[in-house]
MILO-295050 format. One record per residue: x, y, z of N, C-alpha, C, CB in turn; residue in one letter. Coordinates in pm, whole numbers, plus 50000, padded with zeros to 5 digits. Atoms other than C-alpha are relative to their C-alpha. Glycine has a CB too. Example, Ala and Ser with C-alpha at 12.3 -4.5 7.8 and 13.67 -1.06 7.14 Angstrom:
! residues 2
500894988150000512304955050780500905012050000499015000350125a;499184988149994513674989450714499235010950073500415004649858s;
! end
This chain:
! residues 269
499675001649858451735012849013500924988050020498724998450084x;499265010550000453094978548967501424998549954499374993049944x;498684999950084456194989048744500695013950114499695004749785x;499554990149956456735015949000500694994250185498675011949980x;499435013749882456864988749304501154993349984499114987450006x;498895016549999459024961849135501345013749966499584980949801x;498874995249974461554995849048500395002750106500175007749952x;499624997949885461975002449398500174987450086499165008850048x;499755008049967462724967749501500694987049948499285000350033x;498485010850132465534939949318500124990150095502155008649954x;499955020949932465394901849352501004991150026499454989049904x;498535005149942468934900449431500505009250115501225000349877x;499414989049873471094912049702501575008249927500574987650184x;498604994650053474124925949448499405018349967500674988649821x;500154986550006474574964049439500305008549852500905004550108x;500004997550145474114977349046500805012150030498505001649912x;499544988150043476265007749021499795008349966500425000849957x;500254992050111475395040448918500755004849949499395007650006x;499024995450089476975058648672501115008150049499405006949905x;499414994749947479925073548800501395007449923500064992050089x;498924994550018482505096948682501524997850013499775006850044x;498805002849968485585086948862500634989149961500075000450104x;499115010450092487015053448685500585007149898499194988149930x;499004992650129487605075348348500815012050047499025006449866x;499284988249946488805106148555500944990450086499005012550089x;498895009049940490965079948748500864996249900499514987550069x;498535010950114492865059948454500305014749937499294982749824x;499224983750075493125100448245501345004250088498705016850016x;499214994949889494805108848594501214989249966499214999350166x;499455010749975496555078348601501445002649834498554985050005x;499175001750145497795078348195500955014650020498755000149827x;499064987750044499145114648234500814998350139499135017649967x;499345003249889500925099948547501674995449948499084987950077x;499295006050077502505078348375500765002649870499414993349988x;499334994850114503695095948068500475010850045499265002049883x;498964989849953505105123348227501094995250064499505009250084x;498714997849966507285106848429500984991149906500154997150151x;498845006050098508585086348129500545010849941499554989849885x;499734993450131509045116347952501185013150114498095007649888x;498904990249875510975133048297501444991049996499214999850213x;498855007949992513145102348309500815002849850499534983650028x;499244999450147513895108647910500535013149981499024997049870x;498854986649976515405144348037498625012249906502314996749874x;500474990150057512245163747860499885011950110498784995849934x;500084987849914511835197947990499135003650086499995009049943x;501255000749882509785206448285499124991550007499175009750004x;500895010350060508035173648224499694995050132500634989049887x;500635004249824507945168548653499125006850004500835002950145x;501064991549907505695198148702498654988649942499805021949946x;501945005150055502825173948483499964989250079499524993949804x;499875013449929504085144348727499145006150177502174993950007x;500894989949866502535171549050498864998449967500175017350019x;501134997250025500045179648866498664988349965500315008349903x;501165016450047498715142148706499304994150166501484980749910x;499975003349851499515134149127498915004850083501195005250060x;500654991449938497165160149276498794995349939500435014249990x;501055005050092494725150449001499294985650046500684998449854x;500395017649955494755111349086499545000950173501844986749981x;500425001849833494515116849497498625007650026501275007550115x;501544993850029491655140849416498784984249978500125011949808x;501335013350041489715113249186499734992350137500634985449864x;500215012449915490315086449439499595006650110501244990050026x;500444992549863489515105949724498774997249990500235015950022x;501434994850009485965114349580499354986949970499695012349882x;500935013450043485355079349434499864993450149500874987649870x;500525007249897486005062049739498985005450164501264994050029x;501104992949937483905089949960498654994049918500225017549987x;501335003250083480995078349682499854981450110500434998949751x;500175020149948481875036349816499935002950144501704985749963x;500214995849837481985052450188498265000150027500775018450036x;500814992450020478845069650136498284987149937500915012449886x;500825011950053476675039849939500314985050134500754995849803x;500235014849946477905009750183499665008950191501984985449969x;500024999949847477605030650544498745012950005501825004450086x;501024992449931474535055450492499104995449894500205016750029x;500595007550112472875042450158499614984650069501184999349864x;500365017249987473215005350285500034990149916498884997350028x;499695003950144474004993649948501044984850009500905014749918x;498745007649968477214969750086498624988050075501565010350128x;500775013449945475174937650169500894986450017498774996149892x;499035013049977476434904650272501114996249863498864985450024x;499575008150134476824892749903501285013849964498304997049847x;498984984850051478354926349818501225000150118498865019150014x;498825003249920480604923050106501154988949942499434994850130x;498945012850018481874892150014500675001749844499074982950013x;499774996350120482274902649666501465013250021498385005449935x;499024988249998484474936049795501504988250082499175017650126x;499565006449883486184911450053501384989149869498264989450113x;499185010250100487464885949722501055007349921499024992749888x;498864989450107488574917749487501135007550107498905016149902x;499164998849958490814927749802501404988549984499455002750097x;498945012750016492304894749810500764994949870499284988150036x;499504999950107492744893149456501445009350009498925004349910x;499544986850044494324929449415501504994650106498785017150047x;498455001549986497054916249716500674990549972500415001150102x;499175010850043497644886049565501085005749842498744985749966x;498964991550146498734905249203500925010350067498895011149864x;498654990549944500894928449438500834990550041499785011150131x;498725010349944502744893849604500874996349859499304983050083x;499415000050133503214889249210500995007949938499185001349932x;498704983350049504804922949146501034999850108499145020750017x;498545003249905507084917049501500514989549910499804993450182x;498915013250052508134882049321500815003649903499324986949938x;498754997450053509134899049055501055008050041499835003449906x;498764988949945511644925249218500564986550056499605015950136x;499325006849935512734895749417500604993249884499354992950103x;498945012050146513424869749077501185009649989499084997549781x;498624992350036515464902748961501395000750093499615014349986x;499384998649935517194904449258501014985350018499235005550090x;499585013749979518274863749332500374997649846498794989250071x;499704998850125518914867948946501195000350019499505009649927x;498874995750052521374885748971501375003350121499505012849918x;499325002849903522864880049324500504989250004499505001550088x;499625016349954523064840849328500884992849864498264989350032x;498965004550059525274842749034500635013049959499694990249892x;499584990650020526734874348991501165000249866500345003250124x;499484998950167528384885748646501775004750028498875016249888x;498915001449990531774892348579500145019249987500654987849888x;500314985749973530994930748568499845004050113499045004249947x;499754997849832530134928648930500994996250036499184994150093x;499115008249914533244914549012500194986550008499775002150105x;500265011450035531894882548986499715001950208501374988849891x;499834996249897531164892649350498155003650059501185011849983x;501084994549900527814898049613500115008150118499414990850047x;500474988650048527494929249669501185006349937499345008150101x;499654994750078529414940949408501235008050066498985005649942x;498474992549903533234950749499499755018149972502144993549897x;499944989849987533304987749565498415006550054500635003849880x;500864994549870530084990749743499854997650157498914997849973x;499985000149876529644992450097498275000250057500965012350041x;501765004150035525914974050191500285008050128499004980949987x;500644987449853523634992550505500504985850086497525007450021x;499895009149855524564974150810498414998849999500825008950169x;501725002949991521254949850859499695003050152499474981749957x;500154996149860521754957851246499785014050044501094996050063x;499794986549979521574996251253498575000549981501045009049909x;501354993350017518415011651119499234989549913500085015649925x;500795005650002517354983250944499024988950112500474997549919x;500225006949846516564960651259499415010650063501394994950092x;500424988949909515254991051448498475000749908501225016350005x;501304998850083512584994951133499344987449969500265006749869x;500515015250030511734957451137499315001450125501174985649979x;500454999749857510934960051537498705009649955501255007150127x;501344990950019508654991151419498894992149938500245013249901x;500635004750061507184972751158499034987250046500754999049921x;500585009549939506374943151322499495005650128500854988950013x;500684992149895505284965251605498345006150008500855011050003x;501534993250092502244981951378499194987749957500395010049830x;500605006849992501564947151337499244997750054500284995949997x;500924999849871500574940951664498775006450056500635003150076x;500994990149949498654970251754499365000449886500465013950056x;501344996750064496684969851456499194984350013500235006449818x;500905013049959495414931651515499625005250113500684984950018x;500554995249865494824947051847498595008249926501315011750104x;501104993850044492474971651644498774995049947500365006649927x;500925010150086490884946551434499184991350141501194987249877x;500995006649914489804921251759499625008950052500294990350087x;501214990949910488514954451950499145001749910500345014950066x;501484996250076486364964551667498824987049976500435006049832x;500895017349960485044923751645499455001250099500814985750030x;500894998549861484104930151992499465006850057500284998650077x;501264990549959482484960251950500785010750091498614991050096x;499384994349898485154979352172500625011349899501024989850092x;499234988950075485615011651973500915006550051499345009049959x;498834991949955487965028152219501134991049979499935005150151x;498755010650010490564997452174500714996649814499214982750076x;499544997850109490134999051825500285013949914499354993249951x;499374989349987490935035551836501825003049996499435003050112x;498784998349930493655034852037501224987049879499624994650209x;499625007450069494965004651855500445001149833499224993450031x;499644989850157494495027051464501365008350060498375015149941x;499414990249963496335054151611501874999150025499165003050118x;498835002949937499505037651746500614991149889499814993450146x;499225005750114499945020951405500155006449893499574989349959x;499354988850100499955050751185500825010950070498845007849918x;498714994249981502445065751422500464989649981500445007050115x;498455008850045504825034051390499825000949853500204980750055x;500154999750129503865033051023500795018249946498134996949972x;499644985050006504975075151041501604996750003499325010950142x;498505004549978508225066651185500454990949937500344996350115x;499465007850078509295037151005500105007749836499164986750016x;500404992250157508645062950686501265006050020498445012349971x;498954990749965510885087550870501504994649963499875002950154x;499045012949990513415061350926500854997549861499034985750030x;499785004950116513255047650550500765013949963498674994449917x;499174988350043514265083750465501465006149998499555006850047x;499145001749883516725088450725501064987549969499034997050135x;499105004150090518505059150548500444997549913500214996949998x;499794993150147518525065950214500455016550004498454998949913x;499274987650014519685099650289501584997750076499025012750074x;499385004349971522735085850464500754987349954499625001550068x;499655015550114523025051050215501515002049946498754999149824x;498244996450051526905049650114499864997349832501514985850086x;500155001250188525425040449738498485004649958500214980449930x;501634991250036522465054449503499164986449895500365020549863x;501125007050041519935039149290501254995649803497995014250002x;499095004050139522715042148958501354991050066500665017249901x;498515006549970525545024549134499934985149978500545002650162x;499945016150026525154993448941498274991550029501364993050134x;501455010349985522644961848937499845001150177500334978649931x;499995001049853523074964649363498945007550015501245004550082x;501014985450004521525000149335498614997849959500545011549888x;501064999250110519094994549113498834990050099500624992249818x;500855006249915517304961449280500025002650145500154987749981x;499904988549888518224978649661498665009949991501495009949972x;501254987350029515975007449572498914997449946500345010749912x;501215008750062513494992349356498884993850079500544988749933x;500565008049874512754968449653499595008550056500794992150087x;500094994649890512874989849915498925012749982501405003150046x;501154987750052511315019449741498834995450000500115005849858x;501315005250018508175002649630499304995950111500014989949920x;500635006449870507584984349972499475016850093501534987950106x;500634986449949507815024950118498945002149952500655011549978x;501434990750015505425036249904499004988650025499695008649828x;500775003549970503325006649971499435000150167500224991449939x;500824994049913503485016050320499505009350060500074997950045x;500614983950028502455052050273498764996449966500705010549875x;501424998950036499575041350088499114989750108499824995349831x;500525009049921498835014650381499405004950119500894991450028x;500214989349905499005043350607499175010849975501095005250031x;500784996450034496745062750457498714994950009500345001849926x;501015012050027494045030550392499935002150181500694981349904x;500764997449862494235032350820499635006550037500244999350081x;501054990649962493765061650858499045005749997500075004550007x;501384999449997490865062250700498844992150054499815000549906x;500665007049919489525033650874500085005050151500434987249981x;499684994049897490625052151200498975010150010501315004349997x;500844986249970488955084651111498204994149996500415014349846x;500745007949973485915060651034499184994650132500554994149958x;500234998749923485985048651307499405007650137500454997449976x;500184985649939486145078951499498685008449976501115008449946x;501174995450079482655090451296499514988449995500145007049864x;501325007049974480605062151422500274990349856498375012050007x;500165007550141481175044451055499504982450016501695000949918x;500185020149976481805007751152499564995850112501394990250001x;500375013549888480164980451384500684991950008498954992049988x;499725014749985481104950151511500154987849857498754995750094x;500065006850076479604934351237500115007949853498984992950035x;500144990750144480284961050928501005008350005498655009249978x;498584991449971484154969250921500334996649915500994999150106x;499215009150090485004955750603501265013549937498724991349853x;498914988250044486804991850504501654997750074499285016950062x;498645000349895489234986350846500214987649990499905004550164x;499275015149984489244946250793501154999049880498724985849975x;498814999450152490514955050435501535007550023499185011649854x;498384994449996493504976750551501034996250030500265007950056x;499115006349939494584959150777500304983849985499715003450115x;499595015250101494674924750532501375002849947498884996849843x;499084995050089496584950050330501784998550129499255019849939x;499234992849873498734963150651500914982750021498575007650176x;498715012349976500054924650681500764997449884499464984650041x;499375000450169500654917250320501705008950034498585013049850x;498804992649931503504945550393500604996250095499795010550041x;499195003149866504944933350720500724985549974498894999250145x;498825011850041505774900850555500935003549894499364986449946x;498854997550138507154917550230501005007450054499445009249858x;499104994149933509364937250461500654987850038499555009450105x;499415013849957510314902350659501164993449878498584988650021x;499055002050098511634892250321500965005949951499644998249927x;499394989650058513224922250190501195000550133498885014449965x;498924992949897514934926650546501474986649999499025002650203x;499295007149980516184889350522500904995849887499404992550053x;499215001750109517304885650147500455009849976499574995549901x;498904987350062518504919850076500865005250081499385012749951x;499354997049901519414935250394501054987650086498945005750077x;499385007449920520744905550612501124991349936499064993050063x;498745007150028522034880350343500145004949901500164986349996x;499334992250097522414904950055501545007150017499075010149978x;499244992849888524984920550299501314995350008499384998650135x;
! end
């Protein structure tokens, strides 16, 4: 009776893990992600369809793992202070090693702008390209951006105060600007007067800019699941750490844009 007590009760407040499937079905997903599209870029034959297929595979895993961390911290009860603060540090970590991965696109970039080679011309931006006007659609997608700012801090103090319709309304209006600013990004890269091969310009241009998109695709995603969350009773006042985390993430982005708009776009230009 006594060994059957002390298993149903633990002298800490940290949440042990059970065994779970999805880490090794995540990195498998992940490795055949990754080797296909090296092996697409190296011209092998139909070697995209395994880049769909690894894709479909990985949004699956992660889907189901983080329904399991949904599922353990908001009906289980498993997410405890300590465990909070513990999920709360490995966010902060995870965007500090992404400000790492922006620094580097940026070194490459001030590399190879702030002294330019004699192959470029010896020249910023490289004679025979023609940069995006930073006043057209970039400026229009900075206003957005910094727009989704707003309204999602708007989301974040309504849910602090317990005001789920404000932090509704407040999700909602930042994965449409987050929608449109996507549109946008598209919209000028399909119109761009140069491509991703037109030199070192191309190359860090796209690199930048690309990566920051898909980071805010996947940012836009991360709200809307705190949104739909929302929307399903999930979070309190005091137990939002899913929607506090997105929208940590959700700034992280709005400054790496700030930069990107002012060194590449404005004085890359």
């Amino acid at each position: 009776m006594k060994n059957i007590i002390r298993s149903n009760f633990q002298a800490h407040p940290f949440h042990l893990v059970s065994p779970s499937p999805w880490p090794l079905n995540t990195s498998m997903t992940l490795f055949g992600l990754t080797t296909s599209l090296v092996l697409t870029i190296h011209g092998f034959y139909n070697a995209i369809y395994f880049i769909y297929f690894a894709l479909i595979g990985l949004i699956l895993s992660m889907s189901l793992w983080w329904r399991d961390v949904i599922s353990e911290g908001t009906y289980i009860g498993n997410h405890t202070l300590a465990v909070q603060r513990g999920l709360t540090m490995g966010v902060g970590l995870f965007i500090i090693s992404e400000a790492l991965f922006f620094l580097g696109i940026f070194w490459a970039y001030f590399h190879s702008s702030l002294s330019p080679t004699i192959e470029t011309g010896a020249h910023w931006p490289p004679l025979g390209i023609q940069s995006i006007n930073p006043f057209e659609l970039p400026l229009l997608n900075t206003i957005i951006l910094l727009s989704s700012g707003v309204t999602v801090t708007y989301a974040h103090h309504s849910i602090i105060k317990g005001d789920r319709k404000g932090a509704l309304v407040g999700s909602v209006f930042t994965v449409i600007l987050a929608t449109i600013f996507t549109l946008l990004q598209g919209i000028e890269y399909a119109v761009a007067p140069f491509t991703i091969s037109d030199g070192t310009y191309g190359s860090c241009f796209y690199f930048g800019t690309g990566f920051h998109g898909l980071h805010v695709i996947i940012g836009t995603a991360f709200i809307g699941v705190g949104l739909w969350r929302v929307f399903s009773y999930h979070l309190t006042d005091h137990h939002h750490l899913g929607l506090e985390s997105s929208i940590l993430y959700w700034h992280f982005v709005d400054i790496v844009w700030l930069v990107l708009y002012i060194s590449i776009y404005y004085w890359g230009s």
